[in-house]
C-alpha positions as CSV (number, residue, x, y, z in Angstrom):
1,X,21.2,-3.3,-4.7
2,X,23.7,-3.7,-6.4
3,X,25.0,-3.1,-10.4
4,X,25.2,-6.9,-10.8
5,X,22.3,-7.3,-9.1
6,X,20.2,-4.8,-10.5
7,X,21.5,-6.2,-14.2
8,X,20.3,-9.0,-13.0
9,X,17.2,-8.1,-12.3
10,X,16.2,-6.3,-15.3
11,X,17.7,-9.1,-17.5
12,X,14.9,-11.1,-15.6
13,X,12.2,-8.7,-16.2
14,X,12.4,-8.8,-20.0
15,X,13.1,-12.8,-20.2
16,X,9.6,-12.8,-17.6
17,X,7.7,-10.0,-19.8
18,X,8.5,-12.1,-23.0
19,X,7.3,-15.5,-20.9
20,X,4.0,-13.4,-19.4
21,X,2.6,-11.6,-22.4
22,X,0.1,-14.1,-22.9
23,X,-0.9,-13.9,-19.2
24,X,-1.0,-9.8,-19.7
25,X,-3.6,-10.2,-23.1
26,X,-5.6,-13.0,-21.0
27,X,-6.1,-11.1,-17.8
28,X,-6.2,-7.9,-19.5
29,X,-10.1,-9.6,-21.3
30,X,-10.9,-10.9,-17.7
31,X,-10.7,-7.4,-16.6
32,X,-12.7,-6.1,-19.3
33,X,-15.3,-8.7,-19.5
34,X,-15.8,-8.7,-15.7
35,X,-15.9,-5.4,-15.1
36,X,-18.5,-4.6,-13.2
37,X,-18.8,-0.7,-14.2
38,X,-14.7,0.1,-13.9
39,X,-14.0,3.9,-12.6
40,X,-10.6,4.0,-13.5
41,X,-9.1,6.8,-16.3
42,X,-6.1,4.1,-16.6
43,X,-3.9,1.5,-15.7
44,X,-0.8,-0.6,-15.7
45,X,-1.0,-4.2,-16.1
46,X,1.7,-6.4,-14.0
47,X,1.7,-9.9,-14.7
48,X,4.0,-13.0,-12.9
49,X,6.6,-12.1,-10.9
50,X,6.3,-8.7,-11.3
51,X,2.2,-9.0,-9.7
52,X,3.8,-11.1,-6.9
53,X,6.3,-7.9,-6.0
54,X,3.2,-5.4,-6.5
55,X,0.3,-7.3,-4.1
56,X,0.2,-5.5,-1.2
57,X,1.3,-1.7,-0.6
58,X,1.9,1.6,-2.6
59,X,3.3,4.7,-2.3
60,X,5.3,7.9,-3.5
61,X,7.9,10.5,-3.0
62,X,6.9,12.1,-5.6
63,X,9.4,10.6,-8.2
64,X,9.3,6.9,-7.9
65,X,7.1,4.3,-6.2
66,X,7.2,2.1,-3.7
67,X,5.5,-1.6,-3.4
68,X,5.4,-4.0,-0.7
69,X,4.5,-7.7,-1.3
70,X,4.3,-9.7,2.1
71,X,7.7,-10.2,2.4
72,X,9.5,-7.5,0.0
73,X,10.2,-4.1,-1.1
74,X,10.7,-2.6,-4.4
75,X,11.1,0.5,-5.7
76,X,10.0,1.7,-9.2
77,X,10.0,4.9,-11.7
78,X,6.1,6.1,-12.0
79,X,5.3,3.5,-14.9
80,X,5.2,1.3,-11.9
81,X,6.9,-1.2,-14.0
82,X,10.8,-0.4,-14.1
83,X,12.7,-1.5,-11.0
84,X,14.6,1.1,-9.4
85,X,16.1,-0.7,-6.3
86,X,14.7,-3.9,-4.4
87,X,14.7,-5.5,-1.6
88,X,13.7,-9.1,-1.9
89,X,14.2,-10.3,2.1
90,X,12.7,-7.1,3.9
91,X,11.8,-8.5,6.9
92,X,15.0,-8.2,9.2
93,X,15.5,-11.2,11.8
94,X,15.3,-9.5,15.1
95,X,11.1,-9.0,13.6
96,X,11.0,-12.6,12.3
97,X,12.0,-14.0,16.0
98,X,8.7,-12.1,16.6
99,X,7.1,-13.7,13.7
100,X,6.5,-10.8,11.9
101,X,5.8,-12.3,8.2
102,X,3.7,-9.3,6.5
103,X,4.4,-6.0,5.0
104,X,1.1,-3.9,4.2
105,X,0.3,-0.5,3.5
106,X,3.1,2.2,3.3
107,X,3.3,5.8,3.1
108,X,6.8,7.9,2.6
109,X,7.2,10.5,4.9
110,X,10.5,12.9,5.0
111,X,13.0,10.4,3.0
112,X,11.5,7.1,4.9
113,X,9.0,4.6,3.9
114,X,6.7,3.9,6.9
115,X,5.4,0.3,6.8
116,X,2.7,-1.8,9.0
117,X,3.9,-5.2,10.0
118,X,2.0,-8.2,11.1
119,X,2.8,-11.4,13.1
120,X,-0.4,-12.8,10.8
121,X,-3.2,-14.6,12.4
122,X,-1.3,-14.2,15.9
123,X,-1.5,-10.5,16.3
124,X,0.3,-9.9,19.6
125,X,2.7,-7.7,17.6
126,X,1.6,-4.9,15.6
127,X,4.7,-3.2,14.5
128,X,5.4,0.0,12.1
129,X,8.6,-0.8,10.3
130,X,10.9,2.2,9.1
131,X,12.8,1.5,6.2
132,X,15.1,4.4,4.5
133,X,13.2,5.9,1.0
134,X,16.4,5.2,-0.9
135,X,18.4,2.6,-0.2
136,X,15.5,0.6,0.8
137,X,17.4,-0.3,4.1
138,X,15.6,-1.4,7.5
139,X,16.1,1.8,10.1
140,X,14.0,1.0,13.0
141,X,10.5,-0.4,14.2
142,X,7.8,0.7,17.2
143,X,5.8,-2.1,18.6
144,X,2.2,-0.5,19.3
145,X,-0.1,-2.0,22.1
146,X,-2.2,-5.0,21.2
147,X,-4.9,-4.3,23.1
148,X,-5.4,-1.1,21.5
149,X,-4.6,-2.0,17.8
150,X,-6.2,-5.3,18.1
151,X,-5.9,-7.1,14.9
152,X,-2.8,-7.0,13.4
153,X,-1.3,-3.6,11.7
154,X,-2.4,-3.5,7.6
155,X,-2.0,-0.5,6.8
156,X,0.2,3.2,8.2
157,X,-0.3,6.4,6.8
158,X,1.7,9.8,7.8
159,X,0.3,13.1,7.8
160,X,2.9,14.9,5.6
161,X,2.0,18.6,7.5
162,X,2.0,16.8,10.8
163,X,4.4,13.9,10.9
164,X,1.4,12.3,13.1
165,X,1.0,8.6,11.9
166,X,-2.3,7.3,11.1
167,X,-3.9,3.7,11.7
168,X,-7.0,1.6,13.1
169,X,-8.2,-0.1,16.3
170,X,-9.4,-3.3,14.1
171,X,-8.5,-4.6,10.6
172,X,-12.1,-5.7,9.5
173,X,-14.6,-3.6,11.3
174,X,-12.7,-0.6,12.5
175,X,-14.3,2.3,15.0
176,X,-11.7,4.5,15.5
177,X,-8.4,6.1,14.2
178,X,-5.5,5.9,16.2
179,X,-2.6,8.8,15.9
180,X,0.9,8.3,17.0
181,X,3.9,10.9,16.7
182,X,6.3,9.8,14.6
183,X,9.0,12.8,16.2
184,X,8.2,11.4,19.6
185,X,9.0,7.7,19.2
186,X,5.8,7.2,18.4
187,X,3.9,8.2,21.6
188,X,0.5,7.8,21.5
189,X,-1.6,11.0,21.0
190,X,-4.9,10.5,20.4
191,X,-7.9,8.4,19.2
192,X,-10.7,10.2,17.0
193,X,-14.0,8.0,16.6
194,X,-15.0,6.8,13.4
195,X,-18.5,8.2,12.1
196,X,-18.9,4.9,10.3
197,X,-16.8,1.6,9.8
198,X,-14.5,1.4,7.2
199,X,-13.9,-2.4,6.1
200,X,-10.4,-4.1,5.3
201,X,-8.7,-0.9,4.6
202,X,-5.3,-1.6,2.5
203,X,-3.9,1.6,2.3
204,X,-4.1,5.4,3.0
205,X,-2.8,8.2,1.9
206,X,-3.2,12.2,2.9
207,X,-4.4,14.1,0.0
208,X,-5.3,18.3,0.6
209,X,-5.4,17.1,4.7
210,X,-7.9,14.5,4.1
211,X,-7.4,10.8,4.9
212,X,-7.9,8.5,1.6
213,X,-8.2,4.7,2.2
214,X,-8.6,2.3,-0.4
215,X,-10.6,-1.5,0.7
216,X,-11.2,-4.6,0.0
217,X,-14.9,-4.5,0.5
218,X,-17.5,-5.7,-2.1
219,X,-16.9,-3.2,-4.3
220,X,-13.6,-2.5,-3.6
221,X,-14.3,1.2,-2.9
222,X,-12.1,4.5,-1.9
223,X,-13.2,6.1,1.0
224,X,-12.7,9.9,2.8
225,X,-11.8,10.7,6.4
226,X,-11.7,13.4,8.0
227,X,-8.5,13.3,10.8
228,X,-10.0,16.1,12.6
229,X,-13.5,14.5,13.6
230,X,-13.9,11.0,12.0
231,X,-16.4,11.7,9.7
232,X,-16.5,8.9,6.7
233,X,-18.3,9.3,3.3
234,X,-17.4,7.3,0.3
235,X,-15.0,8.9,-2.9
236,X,-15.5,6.1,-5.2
237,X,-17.0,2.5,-6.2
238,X,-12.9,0.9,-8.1
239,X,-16.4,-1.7,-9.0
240,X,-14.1,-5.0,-9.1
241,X,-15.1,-8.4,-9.6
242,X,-13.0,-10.7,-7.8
243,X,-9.5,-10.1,-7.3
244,X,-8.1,-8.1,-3.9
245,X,-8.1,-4.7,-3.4
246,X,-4.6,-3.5,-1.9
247,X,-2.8,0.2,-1.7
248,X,-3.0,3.2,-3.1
249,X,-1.5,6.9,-3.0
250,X,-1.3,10.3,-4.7
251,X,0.7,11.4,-7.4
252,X,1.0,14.7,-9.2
253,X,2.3,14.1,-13.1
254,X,4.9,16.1,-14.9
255,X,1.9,18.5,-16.2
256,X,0.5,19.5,-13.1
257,X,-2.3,16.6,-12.9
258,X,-3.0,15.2,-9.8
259,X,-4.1,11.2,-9.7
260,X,-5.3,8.4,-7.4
261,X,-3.7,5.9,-8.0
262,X,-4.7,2.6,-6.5
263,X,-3.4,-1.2,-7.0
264,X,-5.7,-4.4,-7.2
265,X,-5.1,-8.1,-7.7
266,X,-6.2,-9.4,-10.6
267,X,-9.5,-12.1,-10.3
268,X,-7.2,-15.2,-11.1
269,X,-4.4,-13.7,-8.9
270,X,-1.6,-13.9,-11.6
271,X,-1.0,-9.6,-12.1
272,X,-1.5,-6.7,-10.6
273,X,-2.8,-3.9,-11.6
274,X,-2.3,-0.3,-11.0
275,X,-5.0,2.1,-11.7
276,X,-5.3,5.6,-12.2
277,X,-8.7,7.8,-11.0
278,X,-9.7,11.9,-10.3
279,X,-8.4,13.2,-7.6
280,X,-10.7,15.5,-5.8
C-alpha cells in the first residue's frame, strides 16, 4: 500500500469511526443483554466497514494481526483496530478463472500468511493461498484433491515446529485431519482420525503443540486436538447468541501474558468483535 493510499485509508477510518459510534454503543448493549454467559476477559468492538474487513480469518506474527474478509486482507497493530497494510482485491485472477471467491481461516508461518480458499458452494477447488506476511502480496497457491477435502477449504493452520499444514476432510461434519508439507509442495503426508466431529471450524491455531479451533456451532465453542492421535475435548463455551463465530489465534502481550484471542460477528451483523480468553 501505498503513503497515499494508506493516508487514505486512515482518513477514512476516523470519518467511519465518527459515522459508527452509535452502531459501536448499540451493538455493544446487544452483546451485553444477549449474552448468554460470555467467557471472554475482553474485547474490541469493530463496527461498519471496519467489521466488513474483520469477518472471516485471524492471525499473528507476533506483532501485528492479520484479517481476512471473503475477498480481502488487512493487516493491523494488536489493538486489532489500526490498519497497518491492506489489500482490498486479494484474490488474484488466475484463482478467480477458477472461481475462487472466499478467503477463510489463516495462520502465519515463517514470514507468510497461509490462507484456505474456496470456489463456494462448487467445491471442485480447494486451494491454500500463500500470500507474503508483509507486503500482503499473493506468492503462490496448492490445489488439494477434492475427493479428499470434500467441501470446500475454510480454514489452514501450520504447525510452527513442523511446517506440516493442518486441515479437514469436510467443512460441517469433519472425521479426520488431513496434513500436508508445506517444504514439499505440499505433498500429502498423512490423515489422523478424529475422536469426535468438530462442527464448522473457522480457524485454528497451534498453541504448546496442540491444535486450537474455534466454531460456529451452537455455542460457538473453542475446541482441543491433539495432531498426534485425533483426540477432541472441548476448551471453552465463547456462549454467543446469534452472530457467526469466525478465527482465532494466539498472542503473547508485552508482559509475558499469553491470550486466545478469537473474532465473532456481531447478532445483527454490522461489527465484529475480537475477544480475548485464558490460554491454557
Amino acid at each position: 500500500m501505498s503513503m497515499f493510499q494508506i493516508i487514505i485509508t486512515k482518513l477514512i477510518s476516523v470519518i467511519l469511526s465518527a459515522v459508527f459510534i452509535p452502531f459501536s454503543i448499540l451493538t455493544g448493549g446487544i452483546d451485553l443483554v444477549t449474552s448468554g454467559g460470555h467467557t471472554d476477559t475482553a474485547k474490541t468492538n469493530v463496527v461498519g466497514l471496519g467489521a466488513i474487513f474483520r469477518s472471516q480469518g485471524m492471525t499473528t506474527d507476533g506483532e501485528t494481526f492479520y484479517f481476512s474478509s471473503k475477498t480481502t486482507l488487512i493487516r493491523t497493530k494488536t489493538d486489532a483496530k489500526t490498519v497497518i497494510d491492506a489489500d482490498y482485491s486479494a484474490i488474484p485472477d488466475e484463482l478467480k478463472e477458477l472461481g475462487i471467491a472466499h478467503i477463510g481461516g489463516l495462520s502465519y508461518y515463517n514470514g507468510y500468511i497461509y490462507a484456505g480458499m474456496e470456489d463456494s458452494k462448487v467445491w471442485d477447488y480447494p486451494i491454500v493461498g500463500i500470500f507474503d506476511a508483509e507486503t500482503l502480496d499473493f506468492v503462490d497457491y496448492y490445489v488439494l484433491d477434492c475427493e479428499t477435502v470434500t467441501r470446500g477449504l475454510p480454514w489452514v493452520c501450520v504447525d510452527p515446529e513442523t511446517g506440516y499444514l493442518y486441515c479437514t476432510d469436510h467443512s460441517k461434519i469433519p472425521t479426520k485431519l488431513l496434513v500436508y508439507d508445506t517444504a514439499n509442495e505440499m505433498e500429502f503426508v498423512k490423515e489422523i482420525p478424529l475422536s469426535f466431529s468438530v462442527p464448522s471450524i473457522q480457524g485454528a491455531e497451534f498453541y504448546n503443540g496442540t491444535l486450537y479451533a474455534a466454531t460456529n456451532d451452537e455455542t460457538k465453542a473453542i475446541y482441543k486436538i491433539n495432531p498426534e492421535n485425533g483426540e477432541v475435548e472441548k476448551y471453552l463455551d465463547r456462549n454467543l447468541l446469534g452472530g457467526e463465530g469466525e478465527g482465532m489465534t494466539f498472542l503473547t502481550k508485552e508482559n509475558g501474558e499469553t491470550v486466545l484471542v478469537a473474532m465473532d460477528m456481531g447478532t445483527i451483523f454490522v461489527n465484529a468483535f475480537i475477544r480475548e480468553y485464558p490460554a491454557e
